[in-house]
C-alpha positions as CSV (number, residue, x, y, z in Angstrom):
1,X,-43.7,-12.3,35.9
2,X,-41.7,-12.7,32.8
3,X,-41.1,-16.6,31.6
4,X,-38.0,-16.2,30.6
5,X,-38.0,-19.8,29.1
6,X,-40.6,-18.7,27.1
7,X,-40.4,-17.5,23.2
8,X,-41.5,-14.3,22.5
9,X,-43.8,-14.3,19.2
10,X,-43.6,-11.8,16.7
11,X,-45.3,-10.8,14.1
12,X,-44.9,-11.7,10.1
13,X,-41.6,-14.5,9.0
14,X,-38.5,-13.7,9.8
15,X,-36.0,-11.8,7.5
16,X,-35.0,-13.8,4.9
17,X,-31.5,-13.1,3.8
18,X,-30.9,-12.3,-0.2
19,X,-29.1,-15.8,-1.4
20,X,-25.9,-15.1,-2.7
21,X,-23.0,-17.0,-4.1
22,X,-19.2,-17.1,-3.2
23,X,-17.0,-15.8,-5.6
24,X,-13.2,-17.4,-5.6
25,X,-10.0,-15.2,-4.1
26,X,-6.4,-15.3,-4.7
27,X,-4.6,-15.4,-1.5
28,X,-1.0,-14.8,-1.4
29,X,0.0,-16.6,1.8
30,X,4.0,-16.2,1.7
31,X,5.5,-14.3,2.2
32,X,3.8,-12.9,5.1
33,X,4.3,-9.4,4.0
34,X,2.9,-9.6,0.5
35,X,-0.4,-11.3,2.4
36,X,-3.4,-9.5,0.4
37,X,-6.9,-11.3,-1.2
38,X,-7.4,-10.6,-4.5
39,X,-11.1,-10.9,-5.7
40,X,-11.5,-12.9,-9.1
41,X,-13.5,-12.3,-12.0
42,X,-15.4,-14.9,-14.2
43,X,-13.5,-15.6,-17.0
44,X,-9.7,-15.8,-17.8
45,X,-7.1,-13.9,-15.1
46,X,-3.5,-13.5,-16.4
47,X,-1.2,-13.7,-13.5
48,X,2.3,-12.7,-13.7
49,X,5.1,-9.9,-13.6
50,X,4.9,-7.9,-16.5
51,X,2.8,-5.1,-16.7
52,X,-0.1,-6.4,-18.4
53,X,-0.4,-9.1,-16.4
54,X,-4.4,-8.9,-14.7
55,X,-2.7,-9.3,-11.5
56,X,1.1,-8.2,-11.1
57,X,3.0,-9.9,-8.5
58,X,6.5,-8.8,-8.1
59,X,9.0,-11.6,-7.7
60,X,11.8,-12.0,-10.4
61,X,11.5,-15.5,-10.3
62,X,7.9,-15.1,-11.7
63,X,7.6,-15.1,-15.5
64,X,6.1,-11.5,-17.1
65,X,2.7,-13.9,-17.6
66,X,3.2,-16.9,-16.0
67,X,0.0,-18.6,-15.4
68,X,-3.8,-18.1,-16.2
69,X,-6.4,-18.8,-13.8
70,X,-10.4,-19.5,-15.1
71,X,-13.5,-19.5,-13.3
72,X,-16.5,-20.7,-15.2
73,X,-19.0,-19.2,-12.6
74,X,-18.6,-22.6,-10.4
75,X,-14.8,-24.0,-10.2
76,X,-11.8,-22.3,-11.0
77,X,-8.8,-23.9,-13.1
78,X,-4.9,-23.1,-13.4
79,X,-3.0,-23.3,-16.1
80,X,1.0,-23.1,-17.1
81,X,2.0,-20.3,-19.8
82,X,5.0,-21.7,-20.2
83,X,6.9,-19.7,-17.5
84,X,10.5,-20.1,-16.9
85,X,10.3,-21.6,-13.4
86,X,6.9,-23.5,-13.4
87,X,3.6,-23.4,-12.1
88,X,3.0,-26.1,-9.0
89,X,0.4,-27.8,-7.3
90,X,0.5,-29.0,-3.9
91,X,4.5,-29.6,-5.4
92,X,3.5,-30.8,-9.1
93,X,4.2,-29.3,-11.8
94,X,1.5,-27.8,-14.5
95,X,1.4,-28.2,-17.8
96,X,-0.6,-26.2,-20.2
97,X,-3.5,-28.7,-19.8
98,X,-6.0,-26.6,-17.2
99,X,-6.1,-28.2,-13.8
100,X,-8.9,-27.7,-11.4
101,X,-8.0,-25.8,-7.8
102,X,-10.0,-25.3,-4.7
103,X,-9.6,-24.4,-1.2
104,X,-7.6,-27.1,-0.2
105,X,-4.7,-26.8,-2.9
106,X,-1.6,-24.5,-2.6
107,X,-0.2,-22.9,-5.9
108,X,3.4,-22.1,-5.8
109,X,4.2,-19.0,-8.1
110,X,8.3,-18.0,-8.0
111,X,9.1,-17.8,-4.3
112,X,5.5,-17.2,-3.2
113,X,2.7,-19.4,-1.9
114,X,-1.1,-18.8,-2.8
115,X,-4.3,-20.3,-2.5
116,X,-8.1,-19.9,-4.0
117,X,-10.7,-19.4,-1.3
118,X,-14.3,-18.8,-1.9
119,X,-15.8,-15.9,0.0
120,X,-19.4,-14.5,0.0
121,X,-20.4,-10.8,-0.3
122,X,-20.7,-10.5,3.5
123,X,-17.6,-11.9,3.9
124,X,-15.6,-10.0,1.8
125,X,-16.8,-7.2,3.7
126,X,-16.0,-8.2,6.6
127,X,-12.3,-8.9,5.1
128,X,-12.0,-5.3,3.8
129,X,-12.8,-3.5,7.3
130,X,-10.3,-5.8,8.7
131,X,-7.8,-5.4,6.1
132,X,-8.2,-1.6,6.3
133,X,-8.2,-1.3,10.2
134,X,-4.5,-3.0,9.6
135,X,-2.9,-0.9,6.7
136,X,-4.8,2.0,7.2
137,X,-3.8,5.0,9.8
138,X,-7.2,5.5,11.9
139,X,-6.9,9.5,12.0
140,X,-5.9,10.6,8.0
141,X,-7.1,7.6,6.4
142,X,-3.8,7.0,4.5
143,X,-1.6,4.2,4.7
144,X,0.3,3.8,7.9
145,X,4.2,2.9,8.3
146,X,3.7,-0.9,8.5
147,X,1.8,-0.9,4.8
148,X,4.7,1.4,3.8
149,X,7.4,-0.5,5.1
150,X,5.9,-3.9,3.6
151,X,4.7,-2.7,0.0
152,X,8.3,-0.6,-0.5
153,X,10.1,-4.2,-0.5
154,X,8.7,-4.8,-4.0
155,X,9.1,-1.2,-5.5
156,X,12.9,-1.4,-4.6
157,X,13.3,-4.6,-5.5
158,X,12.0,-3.6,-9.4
159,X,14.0,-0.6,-9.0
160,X,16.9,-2.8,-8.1
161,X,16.2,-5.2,-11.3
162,X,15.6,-2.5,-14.0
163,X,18.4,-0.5,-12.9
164,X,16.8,2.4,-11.7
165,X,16.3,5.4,-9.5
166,X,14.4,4.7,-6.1
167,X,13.8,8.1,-3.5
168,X,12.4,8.3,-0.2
169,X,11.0,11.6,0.6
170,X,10.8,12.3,4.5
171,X,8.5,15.0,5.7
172,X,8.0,16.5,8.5
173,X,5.4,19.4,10.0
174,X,7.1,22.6,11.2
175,X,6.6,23.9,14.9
176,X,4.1,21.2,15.2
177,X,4.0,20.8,19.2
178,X,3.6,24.7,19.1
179,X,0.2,24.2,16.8
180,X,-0.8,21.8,19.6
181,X,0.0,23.8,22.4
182,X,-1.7,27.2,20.9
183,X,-4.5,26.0,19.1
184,X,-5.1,22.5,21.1
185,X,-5.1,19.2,19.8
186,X,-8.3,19.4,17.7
187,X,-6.3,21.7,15.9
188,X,-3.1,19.0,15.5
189,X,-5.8,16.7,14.3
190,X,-7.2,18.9,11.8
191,X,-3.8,20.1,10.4
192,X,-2.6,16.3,10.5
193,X,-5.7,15.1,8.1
194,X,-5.4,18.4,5.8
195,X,-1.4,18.2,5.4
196,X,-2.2,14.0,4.6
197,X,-4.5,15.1,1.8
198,X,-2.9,17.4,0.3
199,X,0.1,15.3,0.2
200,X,-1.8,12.4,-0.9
201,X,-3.1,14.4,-3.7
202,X,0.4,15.8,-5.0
203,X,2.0,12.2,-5.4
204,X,1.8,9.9,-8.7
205,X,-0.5,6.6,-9.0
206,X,2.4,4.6,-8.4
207,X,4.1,6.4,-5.4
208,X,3.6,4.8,-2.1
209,X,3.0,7.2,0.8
210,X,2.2,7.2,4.4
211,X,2.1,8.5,7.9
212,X,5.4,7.6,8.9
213,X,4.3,8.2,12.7
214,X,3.4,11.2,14.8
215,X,3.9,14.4,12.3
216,X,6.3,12.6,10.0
217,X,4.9,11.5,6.9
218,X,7.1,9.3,3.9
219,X,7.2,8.6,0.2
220,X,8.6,6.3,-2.3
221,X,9.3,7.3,-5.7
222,X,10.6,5.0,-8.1
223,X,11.8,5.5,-12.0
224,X,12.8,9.2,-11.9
225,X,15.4,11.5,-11.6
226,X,17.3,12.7,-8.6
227,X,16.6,16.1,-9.6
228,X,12.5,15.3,-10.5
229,X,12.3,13.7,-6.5
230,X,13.7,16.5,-5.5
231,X,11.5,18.8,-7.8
232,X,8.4,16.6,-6.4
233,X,9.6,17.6,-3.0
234,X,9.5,21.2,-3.6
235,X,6.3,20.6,-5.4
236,X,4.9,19.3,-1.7
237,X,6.0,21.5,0.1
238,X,4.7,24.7,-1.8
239,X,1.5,23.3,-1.5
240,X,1.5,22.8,2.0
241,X,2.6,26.7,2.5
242,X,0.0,28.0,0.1
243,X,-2.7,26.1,1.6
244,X,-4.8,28.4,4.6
245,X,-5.5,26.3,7.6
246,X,-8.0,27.6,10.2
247,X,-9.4,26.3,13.3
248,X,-11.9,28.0,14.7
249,X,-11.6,30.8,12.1
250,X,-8.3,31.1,13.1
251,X,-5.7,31.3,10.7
252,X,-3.1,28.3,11.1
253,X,0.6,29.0,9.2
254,X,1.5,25.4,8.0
255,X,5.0,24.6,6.6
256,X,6.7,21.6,5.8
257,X,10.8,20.5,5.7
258,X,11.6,17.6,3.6
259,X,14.4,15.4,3.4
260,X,16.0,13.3,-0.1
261,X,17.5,10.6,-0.6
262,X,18.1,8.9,-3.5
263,X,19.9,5.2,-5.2
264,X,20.0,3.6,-8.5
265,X,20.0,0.4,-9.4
266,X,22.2,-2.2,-7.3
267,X,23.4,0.6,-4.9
268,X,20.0,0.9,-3.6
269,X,19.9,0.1,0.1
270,X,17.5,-1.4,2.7
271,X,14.3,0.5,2.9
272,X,15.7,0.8,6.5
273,X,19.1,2.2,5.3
274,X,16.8,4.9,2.7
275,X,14.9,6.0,5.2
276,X,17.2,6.8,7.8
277,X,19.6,9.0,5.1
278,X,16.5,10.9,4.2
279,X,16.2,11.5,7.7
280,X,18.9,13.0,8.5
281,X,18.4,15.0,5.4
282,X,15.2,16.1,6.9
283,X,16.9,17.2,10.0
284,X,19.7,19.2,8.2
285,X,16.6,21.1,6.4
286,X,15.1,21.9,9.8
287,X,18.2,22.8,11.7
288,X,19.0,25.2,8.8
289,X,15.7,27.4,8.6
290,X,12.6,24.6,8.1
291,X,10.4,24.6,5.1
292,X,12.7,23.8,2.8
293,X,14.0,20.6,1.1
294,X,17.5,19.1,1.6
295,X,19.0,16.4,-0.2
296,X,22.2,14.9,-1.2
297,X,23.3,18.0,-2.8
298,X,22.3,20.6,-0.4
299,X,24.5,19.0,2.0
300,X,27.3,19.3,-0.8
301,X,27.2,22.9,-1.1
């Protein structure tokens, strides 16, 4: 009979683990939607607005380089680059002198709340899958509509401060329940994936995108022309007809109908509000003849 109080030897020493050391994080803590952990690397890390800032965060009451944050290799210190609203803390204000920050500190940057954290390898890991298992869509691997909706507030807001152009570019797969219903849901999955990379690999570095939910997919396009979104759109959706889906060696026909819609400046809307014109963009393209784009100016004519 087995003892079960009893160890079981084995042979050799157990696995000894590789020693590794943390390395310090920024974490943006407020707002809730800008929440992200930013790994830092030794030496000197501009933080700021501006665009050659090491890390950008965008909030107009933080200076183009506001602060500078050094790690040594064993404790980090913040210092004040003489930014327009200040550097604090736990609530007092830096000076240029560095000050030494750990886990138990909160910096206050503008309007947003951070905090250094010291993480090791494993846990970063860990962090990632975590952090990608909440932003990402499980089935094309893109962004889903709750990353979208909470990285977009930024983008406008810039848009909004430089006086310029922001789009939203709605899309939406033709006949999709009829791909379902003929070729089966394997099918629907595999056209979902390919139309999600081939989108993904149209749009510009700086253009958020993601699955906006069932066979809708969105995009935000900030600082350019009414008539370049709507050339971008156009640019999309030729792709997507070009490309030859099969299943099964069966050939698939894919198409796409896209909606526009387009502000500037102080007149730009809630991402809410953007979204639901380019919608209904996106619906006038479909209810006229599908795979096509609509936008402001199609419905003028």
């Amino acid at each position: 009979m087995l003892d079960i109080e009893k160890t079981i030897a084995t042979q050799g020493n157990t696995l000894q683990m590789p020693s590794t050391s943390p390395r310090p994080h920024l974490v943006v803590l407020y707002p809730q939607a800008s929440f992200k952990q930013i790994p830092l690397t030794q030496g000197i890390t501009i933080i700021g607005r501006g665009l050659d800032a090491d890390i950008r965060l965008d909030d107009d009451m933080i200076s183009r380089k506001h602060c500078e944050i050094f790690w040594d290799g064993n404790k980090v210190t913040i210092r004040d680059l003489d930014s327009t609203n200040g550097t604090f803390i736990d609530g007092i204000a830096l000076t240029k002198k560095p000050k030494s920050i750990d886990s138990e500190n909160r910096l206050q940057i503008g309007k947003m709340v951070l905090k250094i954290d010291f993480k090791d390898p494993s846990e970063e890991a860990f962090d990632k899958a975590l952090f990608e298992a909440a932003t990402t869509d499980p089935l094309t691997r893109i962004s889903n509509r709750r990353t979208f909706m909470d990285r977009s507030l930024g983008a406008l807001a810039n848009s909004r401060r430089k006086d310029m152009y922001a789009h939203i570019i709605m899309c939406d797969i033709d006949h999709f329940k009829k791909v379902n219903d003929t070729w089966g849901h394997q099918a629907g999955d595999m056209i979902l994936k390919g139309v999600a990379q081939l989108l993904s690999q149209g749009k510009r570095e700086s253009d958020l995108f993601a699955r906006y939910g069932g066979e809708e997919f969105v995009f935000l396009l900030t600082e350019i022309t009414k008539a370049d979104a709507v050339k971008s759109a156009e640019r999309l959706r030729v792709a997507i007809e070009k490309h030859a889906f099969s299943f099964n060696d069966k050939s698939i026909p894919v198409t796409l109908s896209l909606g526009v819609a387009s502000h500037k400046g102080k007149d730009i809307p809630t991402i809410e509000a953007l979204i639901s014109e380019a919608d209904k963009n996106l619906y006038f393209a479909k209810d006229h003849g599908r795979n096509q784009v609509a936008s402001e100016k199609t419905l003028k004519k």
